[in-house]
Each structure stands twice: as structure tokens, then as C-alpha cells.
N, C-alpha and C positions, 0 to 999 in steps of 0.2 A: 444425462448428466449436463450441468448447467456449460458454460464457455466459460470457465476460470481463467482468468487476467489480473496481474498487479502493475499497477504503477507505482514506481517510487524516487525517490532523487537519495543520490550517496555523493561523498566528498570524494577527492581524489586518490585518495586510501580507503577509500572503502567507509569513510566516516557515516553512520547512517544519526547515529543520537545523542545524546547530552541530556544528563539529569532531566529522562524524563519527556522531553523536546526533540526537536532538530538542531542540530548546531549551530546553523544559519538563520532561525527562527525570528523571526522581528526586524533580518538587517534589508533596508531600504533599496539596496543594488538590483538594478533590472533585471538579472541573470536569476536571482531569486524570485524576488513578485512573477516574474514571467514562469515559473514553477510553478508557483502553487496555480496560475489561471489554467497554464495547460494542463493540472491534473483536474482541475472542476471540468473545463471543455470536456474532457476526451472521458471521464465519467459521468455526464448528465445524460438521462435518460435511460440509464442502468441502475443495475444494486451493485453497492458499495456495504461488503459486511467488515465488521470490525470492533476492536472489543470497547469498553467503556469508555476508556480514556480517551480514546480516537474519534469516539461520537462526539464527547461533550466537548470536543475543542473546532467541532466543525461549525462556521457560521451558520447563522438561521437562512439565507440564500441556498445555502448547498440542500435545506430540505426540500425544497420546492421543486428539484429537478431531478432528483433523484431519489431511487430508495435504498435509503440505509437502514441497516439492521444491525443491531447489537447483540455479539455474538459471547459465548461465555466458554471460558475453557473446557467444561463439564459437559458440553456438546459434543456429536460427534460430528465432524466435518461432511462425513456423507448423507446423515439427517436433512442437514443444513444446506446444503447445499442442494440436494432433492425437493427441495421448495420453490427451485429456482430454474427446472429441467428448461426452459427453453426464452433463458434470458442472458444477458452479459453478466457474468460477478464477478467485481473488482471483489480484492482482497486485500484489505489495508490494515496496515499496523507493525508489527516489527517482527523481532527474534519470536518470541512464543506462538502468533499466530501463522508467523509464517513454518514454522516447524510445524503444526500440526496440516496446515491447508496446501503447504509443496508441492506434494505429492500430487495434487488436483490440476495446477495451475499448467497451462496449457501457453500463455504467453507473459513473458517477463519484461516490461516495459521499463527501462534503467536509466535515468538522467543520470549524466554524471555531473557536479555542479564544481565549479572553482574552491570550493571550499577545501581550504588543507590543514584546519586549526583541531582543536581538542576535543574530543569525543569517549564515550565511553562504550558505544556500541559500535559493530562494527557491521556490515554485509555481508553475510556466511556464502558462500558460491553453490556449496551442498544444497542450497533452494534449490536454484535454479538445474540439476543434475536432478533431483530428485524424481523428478516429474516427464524428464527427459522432453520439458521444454525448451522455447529457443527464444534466447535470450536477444533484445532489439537493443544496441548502444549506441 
């Protein structure tokens, strides 16, 4: 089985998204831009799977160093992931993928960011228990 890892950045309530986005998404504050470089760093030269939405909003840089894969609910996570027996997979993307790939994930990598504003998703904890990985904060 592959080394299942996610990274992710959450608000200080657990804020993970907004319509579709991150919350934080677009604002200029170091504390953010410094997020998104240390999730490209600490994923390059791994696979990174994740579903459609999450591909097409990656810059065309992030293809170059990594391999990502587009994954589809109608998969089964252990298929997918046996494609991968003796690599790093990041698992990115939100509620739905992470509900079905928890279970696999061996390490939970968790920014927590300054952000306290308005959200519509949140960070469920039941991930991280799932799998009876250990959470890095």
C-alpha cells in the first residue's frame, strides 16, 4: 500500500472552504502565499490524487514536479491507490474525498491559518481518527 499523506490549511474554527474555494483564497497576506508554496514544496516529486475541481485549479508549474492524478468518486480508493504501492500520495481535496481515502491516510499534515471569517465547510476530526493516523499541528 502506497504512504497516504494529506496536507491541508483550515481556519481557526476549523474553516476548510467557501463556495467552492478556500476562504482565504486570493488574499495577499504572507501567512497565506507562504501556504500555498509550502504545500507545492513538501508535494513535489510525489503523486498528488484528487478530484476534478482540485486538478483544474492547479497551476501548470505544479505539473512539472509532480504527478497528479484525477481521481472520480466511482473509484475505489484501494484500486487507486495500488497504483501507487511504493510512492508518497498526497490526497487532496475536501469532505467527499477525504470521507472516502481517511481511512488509508497514515499522516495528517494540518496548517492552521489566521483565518476566522465565513465558511461553509468545515474540518471533520472523524478523518483524522479514521485511519487511526497522527495528526502534525
Amino acid at each position: 500500500m502506497a504512504d497516504v499523506r494529506v496536507i491541508c490549511a483550515i481556519g481557526r474554527s476549523g474553516q476548510l472552504g467557501l463556495h467552492g474555494g478556500m476562504p482565504w483564497e486570493g488574499s495577499p497576506e504572507r501567512v497565506y502565499t507562504e501556504d500555498v508554496e509550502r504545500f507545492f514544496d513538501i508535494t513535489r516529486g510525489h503523486v498528488l490524487i484528487c478530484g476534478p475541481k482540485t486538478v483544474a485549479s492547479f497551476p501548470d508549474f505544479a505539473h512539472e514536479d509532480r504527478t497528479i492524478v484525477t481521481i472520480r468518486s466511482s473509484e475505489d480508493p484501494e484500486e487507486v491507490l495500488s497504483r501507487f504501492s511504493d510512492r508518497v500520495v498526497f490526497v487532496g481535496g475536501g469532505p467527499r474525498v477525504w470521507d472516502a481515502y481517511s481511512r488509508y491516510v497514515r499522516h495528517w499534515d494540518i496548517n492552521r491559518l489566521p483565518y476566522d471569517g465565513e465558511a461553509d465547510t468545515w474540518f471533520d476530526p472523524a478523518w483524522v481518527l479514521a485511519g487511526g493516523a497522527q495528526a502534525r499541528r
